[in-house]
N, C-alpha and C positions, 0 to 999 in steps of 0.2 A: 822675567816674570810675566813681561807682558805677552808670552806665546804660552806661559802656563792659563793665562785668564781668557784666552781666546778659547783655549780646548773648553773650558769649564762652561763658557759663555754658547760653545755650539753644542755639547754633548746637553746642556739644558734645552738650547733649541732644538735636537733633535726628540728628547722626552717629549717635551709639550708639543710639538707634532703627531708624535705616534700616539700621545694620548687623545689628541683633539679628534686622530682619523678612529682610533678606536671607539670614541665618542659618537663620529656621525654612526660610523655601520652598524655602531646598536642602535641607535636612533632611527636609522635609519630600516631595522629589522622589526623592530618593534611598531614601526608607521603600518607595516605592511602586514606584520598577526593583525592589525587591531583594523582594517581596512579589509581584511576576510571577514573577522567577526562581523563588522558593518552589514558585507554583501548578504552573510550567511541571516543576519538578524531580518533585512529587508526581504531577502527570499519570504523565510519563515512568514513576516507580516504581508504578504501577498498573498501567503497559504490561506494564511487565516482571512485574512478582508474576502477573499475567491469564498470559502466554507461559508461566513457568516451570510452572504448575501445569497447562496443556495438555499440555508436553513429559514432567511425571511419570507424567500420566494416558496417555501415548503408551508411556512405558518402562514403564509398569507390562503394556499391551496388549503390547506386545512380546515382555516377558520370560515372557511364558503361556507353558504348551504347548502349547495350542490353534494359536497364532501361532506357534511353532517346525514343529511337524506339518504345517500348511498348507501354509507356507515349502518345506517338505522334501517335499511332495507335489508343489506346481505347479514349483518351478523344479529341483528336485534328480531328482525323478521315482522320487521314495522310495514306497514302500507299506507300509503292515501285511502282516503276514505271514498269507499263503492267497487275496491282490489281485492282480489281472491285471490288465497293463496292456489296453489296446487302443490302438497309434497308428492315429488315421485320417490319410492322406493329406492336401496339403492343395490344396483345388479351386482350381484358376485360373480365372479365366472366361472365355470362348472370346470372343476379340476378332476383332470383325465388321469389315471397310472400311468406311470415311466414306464414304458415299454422293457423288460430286460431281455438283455441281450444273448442272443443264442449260440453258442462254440459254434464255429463254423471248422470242421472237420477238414484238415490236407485231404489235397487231390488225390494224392497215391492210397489214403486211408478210405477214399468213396469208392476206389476200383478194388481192394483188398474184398469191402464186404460184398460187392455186387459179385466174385468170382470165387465165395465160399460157397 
């Protein structure tokens, strides 16, 4: 019996073995999804921290006066006071007819009617 208790005693060691190693390489699969999601989440927060401080540097241009004035000059047609406007007219361009195009007659058919 005691060569029966030793098989029992190793085929248990070898279970809890193969379950321990099957244990790390999920564990050890799952470290590494979840260490992309990481990268992929700090990319993303680089995207965004990069955007937000374009769009402050956007509001900061914005809220000038400089960029208020301009605004108020080209689209409102505001001016400083003692500014004249001048509208110029605005040119169209004189549209010409498309020339159409003339048969141009084979060679053998220009010496046919010059020797009727």
């Amino acid at each position: 019996m005691s060569n029966m208790k030793k098989k029992y005693v190793n085929l248990l060691l070898i279970i809890i073995t193969l379950f321990l190693i099957v244990s790390i390489f999920r564990s050890w699969f799952l470290l590494q999804k979840r260490s992309e999601a990481i990268k992929k989440t700090q990319d993303k927060l680089t995207n965004l921290i990069d955007e937000q401080e374009r769009l402050n540097r956007e509001l900061a241009r914005v809220e000038g006066r400089e960029y208020i004035e301009r605004e108020a000059r080209n689209k409102l047609n505001y001016g400083k006071e003692g500014e004249s406007f001048v509208f110029l007219p605005e040119i169209t361009p004189v549209l010409l007819p498309t020339p159409t195009p003339t048969e141009i007659p084979y060679n053998w058919l220009k010496w046919v009617k010059i020797f009727q």
